[in-house]
C-alpha positions as CSV (number, residue, x, y, z in Angstrom):
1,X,43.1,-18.9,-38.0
2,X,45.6,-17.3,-40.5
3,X,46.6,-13.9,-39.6
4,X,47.8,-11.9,-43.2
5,X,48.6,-8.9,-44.3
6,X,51.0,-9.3,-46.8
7,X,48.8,-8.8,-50.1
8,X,46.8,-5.7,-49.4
9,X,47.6,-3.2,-52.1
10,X,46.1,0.6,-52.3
11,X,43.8,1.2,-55.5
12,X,42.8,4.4,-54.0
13,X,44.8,6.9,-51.9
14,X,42.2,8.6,-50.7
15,X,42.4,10.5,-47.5
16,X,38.6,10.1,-46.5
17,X,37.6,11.5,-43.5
18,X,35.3,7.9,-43.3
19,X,35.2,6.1,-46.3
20,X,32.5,3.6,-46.5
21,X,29.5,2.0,-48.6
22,X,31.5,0.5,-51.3
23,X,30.3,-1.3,-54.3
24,X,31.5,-3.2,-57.9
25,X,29.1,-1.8,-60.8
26,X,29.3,-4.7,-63.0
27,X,28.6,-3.2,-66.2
28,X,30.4,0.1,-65.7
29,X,33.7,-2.1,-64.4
30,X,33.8,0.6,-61.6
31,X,34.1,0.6,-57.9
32,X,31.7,3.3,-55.9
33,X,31.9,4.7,-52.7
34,X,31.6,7.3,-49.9
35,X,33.4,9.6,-47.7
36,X,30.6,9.7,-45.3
37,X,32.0,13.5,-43.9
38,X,32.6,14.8,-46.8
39,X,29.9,14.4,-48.1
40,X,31.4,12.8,-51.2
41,X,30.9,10.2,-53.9
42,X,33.7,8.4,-55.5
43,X,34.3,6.3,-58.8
44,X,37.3,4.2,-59.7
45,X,36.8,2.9,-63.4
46,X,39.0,-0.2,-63.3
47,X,42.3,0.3,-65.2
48,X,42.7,4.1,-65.2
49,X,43.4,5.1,-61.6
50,X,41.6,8.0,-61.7
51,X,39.1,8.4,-58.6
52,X,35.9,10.6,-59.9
53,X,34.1,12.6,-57.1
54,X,30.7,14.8,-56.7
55,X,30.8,16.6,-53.1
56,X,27.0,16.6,-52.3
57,X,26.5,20.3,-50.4
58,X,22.9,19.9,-49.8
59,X,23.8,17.6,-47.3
60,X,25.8,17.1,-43.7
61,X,26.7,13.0,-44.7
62,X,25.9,10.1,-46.7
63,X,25.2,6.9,-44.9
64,X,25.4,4.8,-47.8
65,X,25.0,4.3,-51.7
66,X,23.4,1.5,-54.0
67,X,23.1,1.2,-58.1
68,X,19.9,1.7,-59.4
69,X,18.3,1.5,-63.5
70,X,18.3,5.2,-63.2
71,X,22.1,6.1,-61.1
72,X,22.8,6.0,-57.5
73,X,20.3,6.5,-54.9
74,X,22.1,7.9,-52.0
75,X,20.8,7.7,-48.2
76,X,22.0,11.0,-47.1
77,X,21.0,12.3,-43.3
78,X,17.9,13.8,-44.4
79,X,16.4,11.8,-46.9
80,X,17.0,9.1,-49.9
81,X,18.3,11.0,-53.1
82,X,18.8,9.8,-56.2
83,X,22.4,11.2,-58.3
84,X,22.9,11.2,-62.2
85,X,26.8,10.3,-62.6
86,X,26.6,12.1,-65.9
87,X,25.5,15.4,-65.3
88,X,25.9,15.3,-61.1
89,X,21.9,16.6,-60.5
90,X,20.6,14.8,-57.5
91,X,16.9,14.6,-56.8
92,X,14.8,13.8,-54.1
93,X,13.2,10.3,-54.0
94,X,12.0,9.6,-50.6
95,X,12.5,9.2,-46.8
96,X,10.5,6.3,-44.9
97,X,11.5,8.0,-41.4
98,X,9.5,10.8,-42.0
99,X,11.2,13.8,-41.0
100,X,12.8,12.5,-37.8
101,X,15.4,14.6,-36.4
102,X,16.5,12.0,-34.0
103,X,17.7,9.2,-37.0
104,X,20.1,9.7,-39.4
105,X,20.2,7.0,-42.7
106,X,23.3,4.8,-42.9
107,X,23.8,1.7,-44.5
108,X,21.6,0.3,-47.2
109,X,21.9,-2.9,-49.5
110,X,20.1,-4.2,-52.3
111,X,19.1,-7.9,-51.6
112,X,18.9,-10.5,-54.4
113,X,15.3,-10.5,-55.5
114,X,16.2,-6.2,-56.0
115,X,14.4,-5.3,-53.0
116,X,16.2,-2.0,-51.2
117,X,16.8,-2.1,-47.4
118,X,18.3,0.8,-45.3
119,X,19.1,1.4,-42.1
120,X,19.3,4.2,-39.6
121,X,21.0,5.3,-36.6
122,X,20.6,7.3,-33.3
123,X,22.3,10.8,-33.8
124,X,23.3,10.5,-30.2
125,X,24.9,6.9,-30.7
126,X,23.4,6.1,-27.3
127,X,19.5,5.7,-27.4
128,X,18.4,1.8,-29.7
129,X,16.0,4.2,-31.9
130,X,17.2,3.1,-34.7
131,X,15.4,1.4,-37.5
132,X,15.8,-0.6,-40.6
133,X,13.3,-0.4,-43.7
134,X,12.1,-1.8,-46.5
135,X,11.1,-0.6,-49.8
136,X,8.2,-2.6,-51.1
137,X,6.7,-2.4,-54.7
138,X,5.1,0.7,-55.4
139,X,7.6,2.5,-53.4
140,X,6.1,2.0,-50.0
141,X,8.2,1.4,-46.8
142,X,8.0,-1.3,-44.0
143,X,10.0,-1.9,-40.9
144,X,12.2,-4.5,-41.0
145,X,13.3,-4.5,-37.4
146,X,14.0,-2.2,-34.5
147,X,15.8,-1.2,-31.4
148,X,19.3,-1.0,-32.2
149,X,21.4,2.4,-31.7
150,X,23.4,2.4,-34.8
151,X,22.3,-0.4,-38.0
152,X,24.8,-1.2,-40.5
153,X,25.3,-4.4,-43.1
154,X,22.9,-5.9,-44.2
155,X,24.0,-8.4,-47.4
156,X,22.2,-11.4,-47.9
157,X,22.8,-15.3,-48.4
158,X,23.8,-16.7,-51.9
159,X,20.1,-18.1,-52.3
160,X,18.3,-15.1,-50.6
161,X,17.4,-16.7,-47.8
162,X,19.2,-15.2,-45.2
163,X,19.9,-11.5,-44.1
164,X,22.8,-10.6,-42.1
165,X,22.7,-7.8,-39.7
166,X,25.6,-5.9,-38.6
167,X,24.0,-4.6,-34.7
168,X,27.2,-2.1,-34.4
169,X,26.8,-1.1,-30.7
170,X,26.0,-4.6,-29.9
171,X,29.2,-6.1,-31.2
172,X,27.6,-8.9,-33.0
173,X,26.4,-10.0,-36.2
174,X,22.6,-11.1,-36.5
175,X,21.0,-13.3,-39.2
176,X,17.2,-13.5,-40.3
177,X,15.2,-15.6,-42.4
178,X,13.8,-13.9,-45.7
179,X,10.9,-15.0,-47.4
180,X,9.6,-14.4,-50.7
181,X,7.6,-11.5,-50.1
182,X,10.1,-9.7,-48.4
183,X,9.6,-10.0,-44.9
184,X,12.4,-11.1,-42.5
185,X,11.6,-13.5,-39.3
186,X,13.5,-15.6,-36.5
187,X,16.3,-13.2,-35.5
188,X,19.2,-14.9,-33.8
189,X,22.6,-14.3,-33.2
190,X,25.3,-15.2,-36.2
191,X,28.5,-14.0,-34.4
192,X,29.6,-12.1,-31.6
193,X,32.8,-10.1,-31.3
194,X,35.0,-9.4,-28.5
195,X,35.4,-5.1,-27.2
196,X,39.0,-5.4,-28.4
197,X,37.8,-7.0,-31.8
198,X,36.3,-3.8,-32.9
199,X,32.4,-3.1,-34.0
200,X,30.9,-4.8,-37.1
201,X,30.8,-2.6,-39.7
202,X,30.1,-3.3,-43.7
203,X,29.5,-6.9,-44.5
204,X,29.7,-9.3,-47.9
205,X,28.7,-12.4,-48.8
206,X,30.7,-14.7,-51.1
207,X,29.7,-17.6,-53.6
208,X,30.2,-20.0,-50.9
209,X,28.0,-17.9,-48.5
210,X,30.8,-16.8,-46.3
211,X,30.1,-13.9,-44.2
212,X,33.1,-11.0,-44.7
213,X,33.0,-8.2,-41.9
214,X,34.7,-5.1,-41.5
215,X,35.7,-4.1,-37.8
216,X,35.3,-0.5,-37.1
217,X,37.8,0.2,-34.8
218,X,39.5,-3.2,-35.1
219,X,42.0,-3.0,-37.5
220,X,40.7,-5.6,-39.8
221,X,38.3,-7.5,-41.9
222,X,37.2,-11.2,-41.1
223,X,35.6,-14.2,-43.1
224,X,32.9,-16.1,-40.8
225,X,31.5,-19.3,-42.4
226,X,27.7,-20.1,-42.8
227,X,28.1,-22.0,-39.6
228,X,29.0,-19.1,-37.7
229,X,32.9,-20.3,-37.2
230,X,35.7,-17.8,-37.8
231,X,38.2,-18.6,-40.7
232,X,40.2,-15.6,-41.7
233,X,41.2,-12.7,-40.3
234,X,42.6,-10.3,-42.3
235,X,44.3,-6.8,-41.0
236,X,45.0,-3.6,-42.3
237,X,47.4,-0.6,-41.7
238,X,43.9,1.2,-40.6
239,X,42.1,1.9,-37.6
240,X,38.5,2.4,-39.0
241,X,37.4,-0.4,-41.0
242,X,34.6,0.4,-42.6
243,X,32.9,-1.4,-45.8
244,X,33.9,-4.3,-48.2
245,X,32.7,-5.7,-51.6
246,X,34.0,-8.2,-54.1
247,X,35.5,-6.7,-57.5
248,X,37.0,-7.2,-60.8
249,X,36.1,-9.2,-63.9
250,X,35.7,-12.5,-61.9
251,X,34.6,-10.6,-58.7
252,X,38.0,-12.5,-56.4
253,X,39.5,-9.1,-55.4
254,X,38.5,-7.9,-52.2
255,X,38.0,-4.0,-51.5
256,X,37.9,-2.3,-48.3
257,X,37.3,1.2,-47.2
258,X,38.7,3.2,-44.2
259,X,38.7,6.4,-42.3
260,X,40.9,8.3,-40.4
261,X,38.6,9.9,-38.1
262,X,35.2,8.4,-36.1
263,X,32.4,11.0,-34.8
264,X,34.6,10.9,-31.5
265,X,38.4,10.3,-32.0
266,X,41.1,10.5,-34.7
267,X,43.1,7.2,-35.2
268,X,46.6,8.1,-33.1
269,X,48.7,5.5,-34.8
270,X,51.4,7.7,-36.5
271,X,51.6,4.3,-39.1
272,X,47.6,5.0,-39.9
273,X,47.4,4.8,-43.2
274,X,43.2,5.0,-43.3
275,X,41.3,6.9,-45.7
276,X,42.4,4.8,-48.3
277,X,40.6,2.1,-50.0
278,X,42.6,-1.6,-50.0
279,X,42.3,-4.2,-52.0
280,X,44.0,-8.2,-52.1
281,X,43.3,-11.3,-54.4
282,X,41.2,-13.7,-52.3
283,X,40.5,-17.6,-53.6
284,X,36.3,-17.3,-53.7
285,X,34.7,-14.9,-55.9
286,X,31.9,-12.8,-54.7
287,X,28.5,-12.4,-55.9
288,X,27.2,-9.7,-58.6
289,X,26.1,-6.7,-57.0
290,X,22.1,-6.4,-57.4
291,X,20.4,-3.6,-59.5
292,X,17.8,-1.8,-58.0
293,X,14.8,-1.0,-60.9
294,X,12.9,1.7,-60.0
């Protein structure tokens, strides 16, 4: 199990509070992401350096972004918005938990038939309220799944077969079996982390269908196999590890977001370089990021 790391390189020095959420946009040759405090949105247009931002004041966070025909829709703790990058309007667009002040939205994904999932989590971190939804044609919403504290991920198999999980609080990865129509069946454990390992965070899939997960709290990112066997772990000069995604023309440079400070505790390591977003070469080349049509 190699340990390495040698060839992680900032692309963004960012201080963000808690970066996370972060995707390629393949025809805009641009990374996106999200301090999740801030409540920001970043861009990085490949070449120029130059980080973009729109600080979203009708809001406390944002749980997550994903690229839709018509901008970003957002999953802010309120609601599901949808932001113009060219004139920086935002505009409601929905919000499946209807109002509940106990659940906050977090991560969200776009799987590979464009179907949108999003999760939620507890505002108390302790209580598995939590739930994870799906958008179905017409705009509707179903539960996916329920009964986790905190849910974070998903991403989804090369074929779209498989969804992957992150259960945060849980410390282990879950995997499900995705049908056509949507619906997701036959949860099981994928992997399981140790306490000192960290909590599963963001998570990629690859061309090969390996599993990449960052460890909130663990100082690192790791490659699991489809098997469930651990090949490559991976750390960085950051505490909170939050998000990941494959970028670049050829999609074989990883990226990885990090915080400096969780809901409870600042990172002490005087060395603690988080906030920044990281990127190294890696051998297999991701997957195009799905486009969400509305």
């Amino acid at each position: 199990m190699p340990l390495d790391n040698t060839e992680w390189k900032i692309c963004a020095p960012t201080r963000d509070r808690l970066g996370e959420s972060i995707l390629w946009h393949p025809a805009e040759q641009a990374l996106y992401w999200i301090d999740f405090y801030g409540p920001i949105v970043h861009r990085q247009r490949q070449g120029d350096g130059v980080v973009d931002s729109w600080k979203m004041d009708f809001a406390k966070t944002i749980g997550s972004l994903v690229l839709t025909d018509e901008g970003l829709l957002l999953a802010v703790d309120h609601g599901l918005h949808l932001l113009d990058t060219d004139t920086g309007k935002t505009r409601f667009f929905a919000d499946p938990k209807q109002a509940k002040r106990n659940l906050v939205y977090n991560d969200g994904k776009v799987d590979r038939a464009g179907r949108y999932w999003v999760g939620t989590y507890d505002v108390s971190e302790r209580d598995p309220n939590a739930l994870f939804y799906r958008m179905v044609p017409g705009a509707d919403w179903e539960v996916g799944d329920k009964g986790f504290v905190i849910c974070n991920g998903p991403t989804f198999s090369p074929d779209n077969r498989k969804l992957y999980f992150s259960d945060t609080v849980g410390h282990r990865i879950l995997s499900y079996d995705l049908d056509d129509d949507g619906s997701i069946s036959g949860r099981r454990v994928f992997f399981t982390f140790a306490n000192n390992d960290g909590m599963p965070d963001g998570l990629a899939v690859d061309s090969a269908g390996n599993v990449w997960c960052a460890l909130y709290g663990g100082s690192k990112v790791v490659c699991i196999d489809p098997k469930g066997t651990l090949r490559r772990s991976l750390h960085l000069p950051a505490t909170f590890v939050t998000s990941l995604c494959f970028a670049g023309p050829e999609l074989k440079t990883l990226c990885v977001t990090t915080g400096w400070e969780s809901s409870t505790t600042e990172a002490t390591n005087a060395n603690d370089v988080g906030g920044a977003v990281f990127m190294r070469p890696v051998d297999i080349a991701g997957l195009p990021e799905p486009i969400l049509e509305l």
